[in-house]
TIRO-377151 format. One line per 2 residues: number of its first residue (from 0); their letters; for each residue z, y, x of N, C-alpha, C, O. Coordinates in steps of 0.1 Angstrom, whole numbers. Example, Ala and Ser with C-alpha at 12.3 -4.5 7.8 and 13.67 -1.06 7.14 Angstrom:
% residues 2
0) as) 78,-57,132,78,-45,123,78,-33,132,85,-33,142  71,-22,128,71,-11,137,79,0,129,80,11,134 .
This chain:
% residues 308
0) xx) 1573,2069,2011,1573,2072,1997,1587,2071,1991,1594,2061,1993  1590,2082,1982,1602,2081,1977,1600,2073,1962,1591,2076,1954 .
2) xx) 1612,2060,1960,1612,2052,1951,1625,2048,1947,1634,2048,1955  1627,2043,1931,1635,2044,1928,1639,2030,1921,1630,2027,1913 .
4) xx) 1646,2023,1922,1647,2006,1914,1655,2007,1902,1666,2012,1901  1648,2000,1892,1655,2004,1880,1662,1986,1877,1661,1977,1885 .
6) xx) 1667,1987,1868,1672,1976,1865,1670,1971,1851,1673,1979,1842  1666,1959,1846,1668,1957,1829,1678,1956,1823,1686,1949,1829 .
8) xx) 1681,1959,1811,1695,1957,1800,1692,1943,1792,1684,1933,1794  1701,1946,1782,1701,1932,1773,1688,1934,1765,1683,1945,1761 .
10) xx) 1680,1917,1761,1670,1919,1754,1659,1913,1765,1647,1909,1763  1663,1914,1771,1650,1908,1787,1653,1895,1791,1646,1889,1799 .
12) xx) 1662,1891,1784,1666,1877,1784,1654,1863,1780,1647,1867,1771  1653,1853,1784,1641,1846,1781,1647,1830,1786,1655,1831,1795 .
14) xx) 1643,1816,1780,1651,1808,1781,1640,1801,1795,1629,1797,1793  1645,1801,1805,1634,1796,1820,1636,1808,1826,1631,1809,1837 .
16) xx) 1644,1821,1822,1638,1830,1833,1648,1827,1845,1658,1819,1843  1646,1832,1856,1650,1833,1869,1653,1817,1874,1665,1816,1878 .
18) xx) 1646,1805,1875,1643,1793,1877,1644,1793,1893,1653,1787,1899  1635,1801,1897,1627,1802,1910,1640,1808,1918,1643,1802,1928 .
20) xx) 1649,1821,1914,1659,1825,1923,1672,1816,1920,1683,1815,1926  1671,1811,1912,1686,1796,1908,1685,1791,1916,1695,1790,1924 .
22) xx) 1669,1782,1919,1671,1775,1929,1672,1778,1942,1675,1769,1950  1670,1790,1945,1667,1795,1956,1683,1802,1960,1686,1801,1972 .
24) xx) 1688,1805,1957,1706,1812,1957,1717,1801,1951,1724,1803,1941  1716,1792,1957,1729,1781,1946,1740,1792,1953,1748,1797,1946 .
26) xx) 1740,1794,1964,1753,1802,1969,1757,1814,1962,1768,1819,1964  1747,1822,1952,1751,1830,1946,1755,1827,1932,1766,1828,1927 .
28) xx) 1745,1822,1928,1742,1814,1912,1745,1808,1910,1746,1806,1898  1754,1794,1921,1757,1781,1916,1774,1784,1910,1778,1794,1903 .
30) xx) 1780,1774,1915,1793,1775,1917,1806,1788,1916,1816,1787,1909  1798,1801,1928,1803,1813,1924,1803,1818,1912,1813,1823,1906 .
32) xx) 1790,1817,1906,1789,1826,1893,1794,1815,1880,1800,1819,1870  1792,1802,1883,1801,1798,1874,1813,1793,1871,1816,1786,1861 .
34) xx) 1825,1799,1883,1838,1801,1886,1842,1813,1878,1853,1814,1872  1831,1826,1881,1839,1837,1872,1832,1835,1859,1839,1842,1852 .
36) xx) 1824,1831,1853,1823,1832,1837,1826,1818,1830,1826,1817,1818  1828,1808,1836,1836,1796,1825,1823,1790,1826,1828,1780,1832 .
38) xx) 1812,1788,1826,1798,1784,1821,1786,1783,1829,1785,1791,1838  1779,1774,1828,1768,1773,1837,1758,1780,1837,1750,1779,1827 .
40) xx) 1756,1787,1845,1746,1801,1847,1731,1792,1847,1721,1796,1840  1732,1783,1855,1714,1776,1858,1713,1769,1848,1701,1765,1847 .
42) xx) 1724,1763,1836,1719,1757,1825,1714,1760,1817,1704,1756,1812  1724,1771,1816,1717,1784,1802,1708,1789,1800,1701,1789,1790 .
44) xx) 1704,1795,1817,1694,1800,1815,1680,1793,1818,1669,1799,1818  1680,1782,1819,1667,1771,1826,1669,1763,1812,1660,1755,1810 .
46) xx) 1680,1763,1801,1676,1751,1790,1683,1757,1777,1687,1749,1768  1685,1772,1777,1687,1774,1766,1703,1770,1763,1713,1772,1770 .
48) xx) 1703,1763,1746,1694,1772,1733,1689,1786,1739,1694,1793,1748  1677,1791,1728,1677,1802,1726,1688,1809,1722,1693,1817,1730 .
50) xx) 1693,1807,1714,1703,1813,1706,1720,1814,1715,1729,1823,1715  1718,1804,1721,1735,1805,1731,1729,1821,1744,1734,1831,1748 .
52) xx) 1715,1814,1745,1715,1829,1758,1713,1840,1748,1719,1850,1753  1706,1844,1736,1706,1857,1734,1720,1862,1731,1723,1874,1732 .
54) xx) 1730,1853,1727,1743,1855,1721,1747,1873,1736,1741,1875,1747  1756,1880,1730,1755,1892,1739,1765,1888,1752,1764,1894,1763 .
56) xx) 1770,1881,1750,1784,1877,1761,1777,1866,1775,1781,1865,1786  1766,1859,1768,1760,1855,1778,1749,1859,1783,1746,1858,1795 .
58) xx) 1739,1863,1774,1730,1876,1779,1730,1882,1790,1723,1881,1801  1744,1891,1783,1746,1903,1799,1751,1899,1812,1751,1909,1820 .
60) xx) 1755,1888,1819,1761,1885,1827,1751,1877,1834,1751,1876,1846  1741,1870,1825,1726,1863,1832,1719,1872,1837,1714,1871,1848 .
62) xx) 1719,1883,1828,1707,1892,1834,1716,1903,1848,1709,1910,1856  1728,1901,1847,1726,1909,1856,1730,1900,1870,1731,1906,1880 .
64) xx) 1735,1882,1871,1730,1879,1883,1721,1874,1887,1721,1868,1898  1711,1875,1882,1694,1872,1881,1690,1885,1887,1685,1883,1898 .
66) xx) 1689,1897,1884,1687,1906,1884,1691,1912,1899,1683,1919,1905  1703,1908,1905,1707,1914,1917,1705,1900,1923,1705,1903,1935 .
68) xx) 1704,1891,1922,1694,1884,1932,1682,1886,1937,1680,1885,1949  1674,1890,1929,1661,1895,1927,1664,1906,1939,1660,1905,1950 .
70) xx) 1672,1916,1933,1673,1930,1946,1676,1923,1960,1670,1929,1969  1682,1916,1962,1686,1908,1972,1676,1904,1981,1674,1905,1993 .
72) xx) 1671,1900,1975,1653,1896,1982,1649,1904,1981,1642,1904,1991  1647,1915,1975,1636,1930,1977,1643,1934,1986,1636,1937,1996 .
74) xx) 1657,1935,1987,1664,1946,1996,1662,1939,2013,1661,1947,2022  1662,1924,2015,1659,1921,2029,1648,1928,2034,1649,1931,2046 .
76) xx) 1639,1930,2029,1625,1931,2035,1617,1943,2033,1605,1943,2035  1629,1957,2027,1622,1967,2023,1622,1973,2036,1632,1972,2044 .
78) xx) 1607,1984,2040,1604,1993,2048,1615,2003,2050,1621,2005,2060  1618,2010,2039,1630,2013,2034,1640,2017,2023,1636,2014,2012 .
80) xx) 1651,2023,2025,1657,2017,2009,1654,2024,2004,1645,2032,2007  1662,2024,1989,1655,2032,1979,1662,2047,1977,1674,2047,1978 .
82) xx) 1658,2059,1974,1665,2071,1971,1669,2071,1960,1667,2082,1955  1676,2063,1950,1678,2061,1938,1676,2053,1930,1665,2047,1932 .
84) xx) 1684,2048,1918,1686,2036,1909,1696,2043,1897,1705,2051,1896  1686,2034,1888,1693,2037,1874,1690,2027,1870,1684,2020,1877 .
86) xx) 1695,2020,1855,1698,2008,1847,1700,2014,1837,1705,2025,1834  1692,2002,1830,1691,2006,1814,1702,2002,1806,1698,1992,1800 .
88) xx) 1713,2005,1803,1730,2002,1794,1734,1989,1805,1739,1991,1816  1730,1977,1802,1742,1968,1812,1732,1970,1825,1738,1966,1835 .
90) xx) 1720,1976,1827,1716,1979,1837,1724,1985,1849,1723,1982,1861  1732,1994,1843,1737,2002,1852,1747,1998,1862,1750,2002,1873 .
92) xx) 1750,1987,1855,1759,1978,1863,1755,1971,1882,1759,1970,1893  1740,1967,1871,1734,1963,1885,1730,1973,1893,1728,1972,1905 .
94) xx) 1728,1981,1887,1720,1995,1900,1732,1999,1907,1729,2004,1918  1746,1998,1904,1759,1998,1911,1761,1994,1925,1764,1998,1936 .
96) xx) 1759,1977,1915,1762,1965,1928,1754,1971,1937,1757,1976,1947  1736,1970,1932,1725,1971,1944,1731,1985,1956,1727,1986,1968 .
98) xx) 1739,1993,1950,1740,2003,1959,1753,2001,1966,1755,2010,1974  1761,1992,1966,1770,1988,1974,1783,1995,1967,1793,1997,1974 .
100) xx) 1783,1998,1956,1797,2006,1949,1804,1993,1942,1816,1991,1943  1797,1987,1937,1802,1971,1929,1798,1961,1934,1786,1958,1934 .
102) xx) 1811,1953,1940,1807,1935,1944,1800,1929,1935,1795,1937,1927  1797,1920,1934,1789,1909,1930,1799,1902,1918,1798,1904,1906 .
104) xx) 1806,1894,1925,1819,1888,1916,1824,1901,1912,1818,1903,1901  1831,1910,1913,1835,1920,1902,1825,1924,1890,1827,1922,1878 .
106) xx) 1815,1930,1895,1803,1933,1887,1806,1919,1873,1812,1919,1862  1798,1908,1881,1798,1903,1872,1813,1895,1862,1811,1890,1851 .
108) xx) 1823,1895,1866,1833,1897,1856,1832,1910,1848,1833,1909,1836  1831,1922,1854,1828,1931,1841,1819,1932,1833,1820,1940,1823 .
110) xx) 1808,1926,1835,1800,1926,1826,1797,1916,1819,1788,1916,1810  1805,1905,1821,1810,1892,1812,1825,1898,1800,1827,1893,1788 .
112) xx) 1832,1906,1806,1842,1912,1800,1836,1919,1792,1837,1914,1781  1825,1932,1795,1817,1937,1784,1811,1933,1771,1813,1936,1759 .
114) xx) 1803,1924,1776,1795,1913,1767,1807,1906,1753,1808,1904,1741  1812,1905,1763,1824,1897,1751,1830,1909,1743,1828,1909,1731 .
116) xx) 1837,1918,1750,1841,1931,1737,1832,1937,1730,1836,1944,1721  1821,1936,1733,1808,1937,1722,1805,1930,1712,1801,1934,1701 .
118) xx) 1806,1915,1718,1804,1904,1709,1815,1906,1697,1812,1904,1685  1830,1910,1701,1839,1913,1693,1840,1920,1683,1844,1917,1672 .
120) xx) 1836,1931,1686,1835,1947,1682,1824,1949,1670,1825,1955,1659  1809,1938,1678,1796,1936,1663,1805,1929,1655,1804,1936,1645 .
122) xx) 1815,1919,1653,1815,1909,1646,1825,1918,1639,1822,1916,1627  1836,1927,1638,1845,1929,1632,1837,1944,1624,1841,1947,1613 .
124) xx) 1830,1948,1628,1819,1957,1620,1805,1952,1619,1800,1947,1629  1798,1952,1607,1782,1946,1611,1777,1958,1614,1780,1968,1609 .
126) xx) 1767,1956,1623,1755,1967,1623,1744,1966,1626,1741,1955,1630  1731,1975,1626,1721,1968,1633,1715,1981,1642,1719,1992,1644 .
128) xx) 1704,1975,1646,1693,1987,1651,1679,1987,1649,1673,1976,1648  1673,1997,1649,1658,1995,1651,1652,2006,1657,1654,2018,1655 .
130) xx) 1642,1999,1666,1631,2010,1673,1624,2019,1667,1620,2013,1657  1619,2034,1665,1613,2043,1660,1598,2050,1670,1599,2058,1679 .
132) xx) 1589,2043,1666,1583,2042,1669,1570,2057,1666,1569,2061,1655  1563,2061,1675,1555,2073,1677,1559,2088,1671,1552,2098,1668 .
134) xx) 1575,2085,1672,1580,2101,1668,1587,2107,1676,1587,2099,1686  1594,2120,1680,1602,2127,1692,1619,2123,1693,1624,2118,1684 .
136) xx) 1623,2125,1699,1640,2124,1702,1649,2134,1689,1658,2131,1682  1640,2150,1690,1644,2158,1684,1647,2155,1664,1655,2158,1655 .
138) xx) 1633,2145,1663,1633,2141,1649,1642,2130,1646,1647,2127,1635  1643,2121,1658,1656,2111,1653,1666,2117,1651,1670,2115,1640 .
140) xx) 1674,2126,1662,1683,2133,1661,1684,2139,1649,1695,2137,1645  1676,2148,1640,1679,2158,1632,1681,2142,1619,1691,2142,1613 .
142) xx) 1671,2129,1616,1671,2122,1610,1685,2118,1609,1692,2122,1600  1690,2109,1618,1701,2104,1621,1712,2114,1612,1717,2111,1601 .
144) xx) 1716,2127,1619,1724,2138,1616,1723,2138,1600,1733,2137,1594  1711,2139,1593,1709,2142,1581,1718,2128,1576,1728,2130,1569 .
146) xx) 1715,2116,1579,1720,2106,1571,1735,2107,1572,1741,2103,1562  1741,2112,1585,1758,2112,1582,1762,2120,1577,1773,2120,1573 .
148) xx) 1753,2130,1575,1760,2139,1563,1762,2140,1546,1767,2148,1538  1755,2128,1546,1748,2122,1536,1758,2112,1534,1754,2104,1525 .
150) xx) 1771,2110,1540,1779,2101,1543,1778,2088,1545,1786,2080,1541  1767,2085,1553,1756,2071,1563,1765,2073,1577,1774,2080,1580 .
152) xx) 1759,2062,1585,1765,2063,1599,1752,2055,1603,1747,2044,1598  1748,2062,1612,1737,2067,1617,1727,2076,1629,1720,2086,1627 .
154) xx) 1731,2067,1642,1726,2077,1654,1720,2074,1660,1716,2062,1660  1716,2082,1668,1705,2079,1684,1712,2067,1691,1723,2069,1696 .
156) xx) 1708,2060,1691,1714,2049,1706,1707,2050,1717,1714,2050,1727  1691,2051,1719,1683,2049,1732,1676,2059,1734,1675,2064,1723 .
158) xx) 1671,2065,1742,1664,2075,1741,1655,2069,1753,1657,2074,1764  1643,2055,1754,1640,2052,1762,1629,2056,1766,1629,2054,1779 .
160) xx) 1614,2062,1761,1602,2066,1768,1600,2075,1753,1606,2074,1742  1590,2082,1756,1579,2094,1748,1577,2082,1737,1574,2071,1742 .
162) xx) 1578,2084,1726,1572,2079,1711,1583,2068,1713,1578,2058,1709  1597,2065,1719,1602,2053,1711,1613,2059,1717,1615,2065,1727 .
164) xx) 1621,2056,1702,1636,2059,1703,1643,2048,1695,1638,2046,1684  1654,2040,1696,1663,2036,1695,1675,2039,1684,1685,2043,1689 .
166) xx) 1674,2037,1670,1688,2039,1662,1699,2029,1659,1697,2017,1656  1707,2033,1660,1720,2022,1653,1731,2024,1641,1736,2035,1640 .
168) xx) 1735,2014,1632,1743,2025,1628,1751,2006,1619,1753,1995,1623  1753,2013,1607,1755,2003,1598,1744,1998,1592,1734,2004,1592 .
170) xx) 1746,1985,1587,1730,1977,1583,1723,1983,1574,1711,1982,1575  1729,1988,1566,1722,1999,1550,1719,2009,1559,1708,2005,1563 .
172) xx) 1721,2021,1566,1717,2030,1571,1702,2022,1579,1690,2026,1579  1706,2014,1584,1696,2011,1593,1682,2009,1587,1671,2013,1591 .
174) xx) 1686,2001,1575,1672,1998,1564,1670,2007,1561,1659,2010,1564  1675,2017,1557,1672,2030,1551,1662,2037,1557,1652,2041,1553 .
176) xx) 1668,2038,1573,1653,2045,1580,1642,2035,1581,1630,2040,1582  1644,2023,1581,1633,2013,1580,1616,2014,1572,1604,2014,1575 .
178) xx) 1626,2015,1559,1619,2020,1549,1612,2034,1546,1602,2037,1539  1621,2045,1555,1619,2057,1551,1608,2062,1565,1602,2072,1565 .
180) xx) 1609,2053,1576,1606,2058,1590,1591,2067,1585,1595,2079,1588  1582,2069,1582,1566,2068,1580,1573,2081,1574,1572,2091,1581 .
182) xx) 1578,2084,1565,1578,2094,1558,1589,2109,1566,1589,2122,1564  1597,2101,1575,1601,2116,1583,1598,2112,1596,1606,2111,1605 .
184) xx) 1582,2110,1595,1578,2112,1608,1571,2104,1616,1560,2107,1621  1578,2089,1620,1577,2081,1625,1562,2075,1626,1556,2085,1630 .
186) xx) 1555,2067,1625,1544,2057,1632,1549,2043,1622,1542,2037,1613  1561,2040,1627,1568,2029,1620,1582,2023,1624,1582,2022,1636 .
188) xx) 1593,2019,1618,1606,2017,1620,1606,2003,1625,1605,1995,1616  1607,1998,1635,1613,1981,1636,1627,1977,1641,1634,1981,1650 .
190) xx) 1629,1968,1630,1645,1958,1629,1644,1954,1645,1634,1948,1651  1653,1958,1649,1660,1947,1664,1668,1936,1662,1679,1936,1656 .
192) xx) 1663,1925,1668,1668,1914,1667,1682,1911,1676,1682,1904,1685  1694,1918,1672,1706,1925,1677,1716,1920,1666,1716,1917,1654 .
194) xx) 1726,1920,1676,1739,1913,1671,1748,1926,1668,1759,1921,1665  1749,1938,1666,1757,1952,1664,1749,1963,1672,1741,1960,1681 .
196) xx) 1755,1978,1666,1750,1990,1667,1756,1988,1681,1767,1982,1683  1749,1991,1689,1753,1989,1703,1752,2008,1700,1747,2014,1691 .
198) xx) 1758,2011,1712,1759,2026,1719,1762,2035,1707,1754,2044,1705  1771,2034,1698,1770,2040,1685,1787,2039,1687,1794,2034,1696 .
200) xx) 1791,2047,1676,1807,2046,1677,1815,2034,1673,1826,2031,1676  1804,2026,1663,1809,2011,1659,1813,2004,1675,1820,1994,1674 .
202) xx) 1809,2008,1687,1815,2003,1696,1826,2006,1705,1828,2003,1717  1835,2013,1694,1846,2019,1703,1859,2011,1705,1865,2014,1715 .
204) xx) 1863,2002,1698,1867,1992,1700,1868,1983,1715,1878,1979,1721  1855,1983,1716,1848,1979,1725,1848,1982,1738,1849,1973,1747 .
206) xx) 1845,1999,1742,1851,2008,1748,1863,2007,1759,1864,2007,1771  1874,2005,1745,1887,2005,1750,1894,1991,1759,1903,1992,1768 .
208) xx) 1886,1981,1755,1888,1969,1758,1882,1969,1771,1887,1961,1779  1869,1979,1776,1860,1977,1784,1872,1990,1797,1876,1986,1808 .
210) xx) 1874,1999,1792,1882,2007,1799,1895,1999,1807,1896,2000,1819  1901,1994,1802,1913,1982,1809,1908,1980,1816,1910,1986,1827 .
212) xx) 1894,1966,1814,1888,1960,1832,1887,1968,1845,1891,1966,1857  1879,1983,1835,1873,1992,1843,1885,1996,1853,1883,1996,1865 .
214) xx) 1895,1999,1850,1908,2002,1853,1912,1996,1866,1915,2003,1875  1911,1981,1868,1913,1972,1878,1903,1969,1885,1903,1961,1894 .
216) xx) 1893,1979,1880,1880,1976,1896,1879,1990,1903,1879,2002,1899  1879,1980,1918,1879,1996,1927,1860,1997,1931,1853,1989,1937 .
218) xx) 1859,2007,1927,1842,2014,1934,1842,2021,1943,1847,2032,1945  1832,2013,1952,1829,2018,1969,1817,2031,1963,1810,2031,1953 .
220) xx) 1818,2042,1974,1804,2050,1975,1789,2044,1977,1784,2039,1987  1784,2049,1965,1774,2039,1967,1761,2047,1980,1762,2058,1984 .
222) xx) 1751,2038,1984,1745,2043,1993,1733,2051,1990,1728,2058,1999  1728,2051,1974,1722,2058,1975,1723,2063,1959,1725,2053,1951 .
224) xx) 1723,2076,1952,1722,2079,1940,1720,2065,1927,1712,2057,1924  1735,2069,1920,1725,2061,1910,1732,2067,1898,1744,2070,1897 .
226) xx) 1716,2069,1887,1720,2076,1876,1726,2072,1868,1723,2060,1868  1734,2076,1856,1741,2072,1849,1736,2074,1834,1731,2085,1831 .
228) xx) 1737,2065,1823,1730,2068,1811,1733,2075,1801,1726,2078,1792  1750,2081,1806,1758,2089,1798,1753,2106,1799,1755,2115,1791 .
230) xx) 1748,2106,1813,1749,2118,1819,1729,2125,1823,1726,2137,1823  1719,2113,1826,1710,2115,1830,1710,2120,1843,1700,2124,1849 .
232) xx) 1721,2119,1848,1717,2124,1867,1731,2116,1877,1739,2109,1872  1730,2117,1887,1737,2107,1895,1750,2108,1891,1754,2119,1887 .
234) xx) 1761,2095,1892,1773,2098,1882,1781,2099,1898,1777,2097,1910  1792,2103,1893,1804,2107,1900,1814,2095,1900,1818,2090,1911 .
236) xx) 1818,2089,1885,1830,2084,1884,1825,2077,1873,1823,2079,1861  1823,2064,1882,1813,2049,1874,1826,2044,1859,1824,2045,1847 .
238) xx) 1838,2040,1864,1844,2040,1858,1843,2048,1840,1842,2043,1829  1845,2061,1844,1843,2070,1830,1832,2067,1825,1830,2068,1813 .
240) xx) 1821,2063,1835,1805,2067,1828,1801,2055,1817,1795,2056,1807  1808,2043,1825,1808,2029,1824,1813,2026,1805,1806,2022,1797 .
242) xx) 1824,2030,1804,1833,2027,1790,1825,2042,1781,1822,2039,1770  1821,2053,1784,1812,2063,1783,1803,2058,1775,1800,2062,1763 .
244) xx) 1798,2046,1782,1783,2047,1776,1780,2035,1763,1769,2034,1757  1795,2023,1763,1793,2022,1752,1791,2024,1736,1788,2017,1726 .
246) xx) 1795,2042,1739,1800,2048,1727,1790,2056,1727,1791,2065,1719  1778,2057,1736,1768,2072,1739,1755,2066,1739,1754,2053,1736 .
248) xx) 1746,2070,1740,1736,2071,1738,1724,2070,1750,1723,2080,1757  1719,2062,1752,1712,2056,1767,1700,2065,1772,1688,2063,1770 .
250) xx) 1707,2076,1779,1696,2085,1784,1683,2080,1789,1681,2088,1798  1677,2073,1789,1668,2063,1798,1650,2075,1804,1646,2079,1815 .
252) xx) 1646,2078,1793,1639,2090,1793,1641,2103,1802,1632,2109,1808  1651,2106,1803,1658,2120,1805,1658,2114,1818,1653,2120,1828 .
254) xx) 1664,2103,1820,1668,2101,1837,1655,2096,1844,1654,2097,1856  1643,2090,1836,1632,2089,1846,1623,2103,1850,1618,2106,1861 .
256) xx) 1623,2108,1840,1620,2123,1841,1625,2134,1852,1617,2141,1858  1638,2132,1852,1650,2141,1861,1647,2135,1877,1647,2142,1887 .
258) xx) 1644,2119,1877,1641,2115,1891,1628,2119,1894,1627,2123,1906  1615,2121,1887,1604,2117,1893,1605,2143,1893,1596,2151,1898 .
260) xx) 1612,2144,1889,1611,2161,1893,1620,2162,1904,1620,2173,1910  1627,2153,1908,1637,2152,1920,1626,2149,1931,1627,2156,1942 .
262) xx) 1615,2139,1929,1605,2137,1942,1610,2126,1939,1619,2125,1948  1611,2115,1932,1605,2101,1931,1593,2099,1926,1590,2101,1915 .
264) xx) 1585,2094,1937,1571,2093,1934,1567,2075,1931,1555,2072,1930  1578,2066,1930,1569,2051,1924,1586,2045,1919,1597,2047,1925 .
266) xx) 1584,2040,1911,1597,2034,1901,1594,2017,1905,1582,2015,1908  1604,2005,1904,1601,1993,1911,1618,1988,1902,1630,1989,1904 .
268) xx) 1608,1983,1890,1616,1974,1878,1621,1962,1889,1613,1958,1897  1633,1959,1887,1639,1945,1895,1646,1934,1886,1658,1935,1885 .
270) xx) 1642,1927,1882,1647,1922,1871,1637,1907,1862,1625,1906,1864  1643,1900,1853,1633,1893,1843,1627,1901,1834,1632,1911,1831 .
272) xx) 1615,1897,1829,1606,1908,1825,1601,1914,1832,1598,1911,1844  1597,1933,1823,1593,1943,1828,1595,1954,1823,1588,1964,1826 .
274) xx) 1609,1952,1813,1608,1965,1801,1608,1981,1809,1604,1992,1806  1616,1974,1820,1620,1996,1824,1606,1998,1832,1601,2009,1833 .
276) xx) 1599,1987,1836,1585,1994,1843,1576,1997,1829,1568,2006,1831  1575,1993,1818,1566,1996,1810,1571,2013,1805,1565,2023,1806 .
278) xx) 1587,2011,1799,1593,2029,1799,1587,2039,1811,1580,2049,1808  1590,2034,1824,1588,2044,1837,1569,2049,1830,1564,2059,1826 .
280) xx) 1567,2040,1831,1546,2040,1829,1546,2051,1815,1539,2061,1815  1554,2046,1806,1551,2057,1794,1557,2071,1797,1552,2081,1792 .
282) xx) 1569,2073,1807,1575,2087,1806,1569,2093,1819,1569,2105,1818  1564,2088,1831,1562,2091,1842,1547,2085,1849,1546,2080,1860 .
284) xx) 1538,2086,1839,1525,2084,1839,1515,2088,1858,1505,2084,1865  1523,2096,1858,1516,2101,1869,1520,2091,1885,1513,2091,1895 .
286) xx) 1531,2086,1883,1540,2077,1891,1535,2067,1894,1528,2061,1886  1537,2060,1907,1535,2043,1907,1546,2035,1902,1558,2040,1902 .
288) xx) 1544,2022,1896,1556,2015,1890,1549,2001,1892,1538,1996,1892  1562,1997,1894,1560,1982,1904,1573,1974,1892,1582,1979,1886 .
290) xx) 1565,1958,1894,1582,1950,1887,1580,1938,1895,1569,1933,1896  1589,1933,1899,1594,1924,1904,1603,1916,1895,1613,1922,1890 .
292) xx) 1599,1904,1891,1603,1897,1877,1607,1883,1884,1617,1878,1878  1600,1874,1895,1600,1867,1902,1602,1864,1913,1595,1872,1919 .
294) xx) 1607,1856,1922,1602,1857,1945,1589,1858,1944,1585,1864,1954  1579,1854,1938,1569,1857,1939,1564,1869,1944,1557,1873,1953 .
296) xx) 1570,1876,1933,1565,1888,1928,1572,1900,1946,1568,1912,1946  1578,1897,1953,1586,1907,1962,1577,1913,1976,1578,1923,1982 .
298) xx) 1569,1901,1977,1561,1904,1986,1554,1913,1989,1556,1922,1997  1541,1909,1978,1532,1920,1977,1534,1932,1967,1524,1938,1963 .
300) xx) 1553,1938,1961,1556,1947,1954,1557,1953,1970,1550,1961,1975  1570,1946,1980,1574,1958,1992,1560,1961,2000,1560,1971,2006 .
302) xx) 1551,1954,1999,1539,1958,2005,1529,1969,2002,1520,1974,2010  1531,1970,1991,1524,1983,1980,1537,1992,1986,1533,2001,1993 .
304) xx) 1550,1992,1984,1558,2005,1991,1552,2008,2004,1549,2019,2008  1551,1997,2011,1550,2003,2025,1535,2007,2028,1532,2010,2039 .
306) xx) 1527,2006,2019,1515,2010,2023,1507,2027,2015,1498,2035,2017  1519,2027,2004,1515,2037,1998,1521,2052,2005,1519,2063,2001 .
């Protein structure tokens, strides 16, 4: 069966998550990972605060060596690999590594480097986001557009499954659709509990700071397809797609779509949580979708591959 491993972004974060692979990888998790970020990776994430791990600079860099640990154990023991990988915004990072185009220690220095030019970038502009809830891509879009013309700032950020889409903008634009969601369209508008307009142009700042690192890492061919959020289909030049997609709009929809018409027939979330398996389930209904959230969980996920 053709399958495809997605990875989770920021927001999947939880204070206990990945307990079970901390202890299980000190050789990845211990020492290494807290040589390149300054900070104790098994502290943070096994005791909190809340508030220090959702911060974005530590967030992204937990989730994604938690995350490629997790692959790490899926990947010893799979029947076979995967035809493809995508990641949802800092996702992409990890669907990289998993394909052998980004190390481990580089990966995660850039996406410690990221986290932090974001953290920078929210704080010198405020902004916010909120989910749009049971309307199309097409009506955010034309919504959004209407408000910058209106001289608002105001766009698509996510485009994650059928009936949810993702806005960002400035904090008054943002209320604005909040309040107004029900009336052009929507089901209902919800505030994200978010530190800045992520994927919006308020992050260009951010961008640029992200382009330097990008600059000084070399990317191997990866081994198998992996799609890119800027583009919705396999990227060429991670680098561009990478600083790209702070400033763009997270194809997430478009790219589970594009794979399962490619002949991906079961999607296999790798990660804390389950957010991209619950997206895969809403955009690709007809699909199998697996998540592997725990070691628990790896066993009888690769066993459902190999038996389907």
């Amino acid at each position: 069966m053709r399958y495809a491993i997605l990875f989770p972004g920021q927001g999947s974060q939880f204070v206990g998550m990945g307990s079970d692979v901390l202890e299980a990888r000190p050789d990845l998790l211990g020492d290494r990972a807290d040589e390149v970020l300054g900070w104790s990776l098994r502290a943070v994430c096994t005791g909190g605060p809340e508030q220090r791990l959702t911060a974005t600079e530590v967030a992204q860099p937990a989730l994604f060596a938690l995350s490629y640990a997790l692959w790490e154990a899926v990947a010893a023991v799979l029947p076979v690999p995967p035809a493809a990988a995508a990641g949802h915004s800092l996702g992409e990072y990890t669907a990289l590594a998993a394909a052998g185009a980004l190390g481990f220690d580089d990966g995660l220095r850039l996406v410690a480097a990221r986290g932090a030019a974001m953290g920078r970038a929210a704080a010198a502009r405020e902004g916010a986001m909120a989910a749009l809830l049971g309307g199309d891509l097409d009506t955010a879009r034309a919504v959004t557009a209407e408000r910058r013309d209106a001289g608002g700032s105001l766009w698509v950020a996510n485009d994650n499954a059928p009936g949810q889409v993702v806005v960002a903008g400035a904090a008054a634009d943002v209320a604005w659709i909040c309040d107004e969601g029900r009336a052009r369209g929507f089901r209902r508008a919800v505030p994200l509990k978010v530190a800045g307009a992520f994927h919006t142009p308020f992050m260009q700042p951010a961008a640029l700071e992200l382009a330097a690192a990008l600059d000084g890492t070399s990317f191997g061919v990866p081994a198998f397809p992996v799609w890119t959020n800027v583009a919705a289909r396999p990227g060429e030049d991670p680098a561009a797609d990478l600083a790209a997609q702070l400033v763009g709009p997270v194809r997430f929809r478009e790219s589970l779509e594009a794979m399962a018409a490619a002949g991906i027939e079961a999607f296999v979330h790798i990660g804390p949580g389950d957010v991209t398996a619950g997206m895969a389930r809403r955009t690709v209904p007809g699909a199998t979708v697996l998540a592997v959230g725990t070691l628990e969980d790896v066993a009888p996920v690769v066993e459902a591959l190999a038996i389907q």
